[in-house]
N, C-alpha and C positions, 0 to 999 in steps of 0.2 A: 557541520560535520556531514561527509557526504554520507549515504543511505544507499544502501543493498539493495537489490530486486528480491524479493522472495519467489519462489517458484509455487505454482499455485494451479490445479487444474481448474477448468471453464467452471465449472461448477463452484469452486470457492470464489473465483473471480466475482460471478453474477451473487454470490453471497456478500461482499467487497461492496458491489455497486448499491445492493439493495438495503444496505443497513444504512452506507450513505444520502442514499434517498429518504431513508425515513427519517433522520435524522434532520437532513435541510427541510423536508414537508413540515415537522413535529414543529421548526421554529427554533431548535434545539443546537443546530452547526449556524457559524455562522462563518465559516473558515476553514478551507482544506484541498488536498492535493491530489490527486492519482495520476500514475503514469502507468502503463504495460504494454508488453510486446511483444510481437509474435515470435514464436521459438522457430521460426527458419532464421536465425541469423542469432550469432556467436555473444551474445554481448556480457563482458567482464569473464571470457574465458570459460563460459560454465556453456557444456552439453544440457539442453532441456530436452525431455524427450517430449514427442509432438502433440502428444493431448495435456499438456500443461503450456502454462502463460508466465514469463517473468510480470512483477508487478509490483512495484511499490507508493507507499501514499498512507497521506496524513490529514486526520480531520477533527477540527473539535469537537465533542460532544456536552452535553450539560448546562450547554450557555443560556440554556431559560432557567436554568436555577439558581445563575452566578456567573461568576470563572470559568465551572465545567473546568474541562482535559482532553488529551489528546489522546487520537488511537495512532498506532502507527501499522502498517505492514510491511515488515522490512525490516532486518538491520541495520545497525550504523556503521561504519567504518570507525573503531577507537586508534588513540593514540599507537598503541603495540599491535593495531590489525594490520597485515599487509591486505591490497585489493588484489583479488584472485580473478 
């Protein structure tokens, strides 16, 4: 199922990157995704104003205790979402 960008200023971004980081340092992810980009250019129709970042991304957490789970940032696109 495709996956949203969420709109996120630099500051949640570098929040984004730094839970990921602890998480692969801890032993903890063993698994996961980011993508973001810069708000000069139009992507999926959506106006970002310029101190925020589209960004979305997936990672696991918990895997030294198990299974663990996933975080996501983003939405998904469902069966009844149009992409905007």
């Amino acid at each position: 199922m495709p996956q949203k960008f969420a709109i996120v200023t630099y500051a949640e971004l570098s929040n984004i990157l730094s839970s990921i980081t602890h998480h692969v340092q801890a032993g903890d992810s063993f698994e996961g995704y980011i993508e973001y980009a810069m708000t000069d250019i139009d992507h999926e129709c959506q106006k970002v104003p310029c101190d925020h970042v589209m960004v979305r991304a997936g990672f696991r957490v918990g895997n030294s205790q198990g299974q663990g789970g996933m975080r996501f940032v983003g939405d998904f696109y469902g069966e009844d979402s149009e992409k905007v």
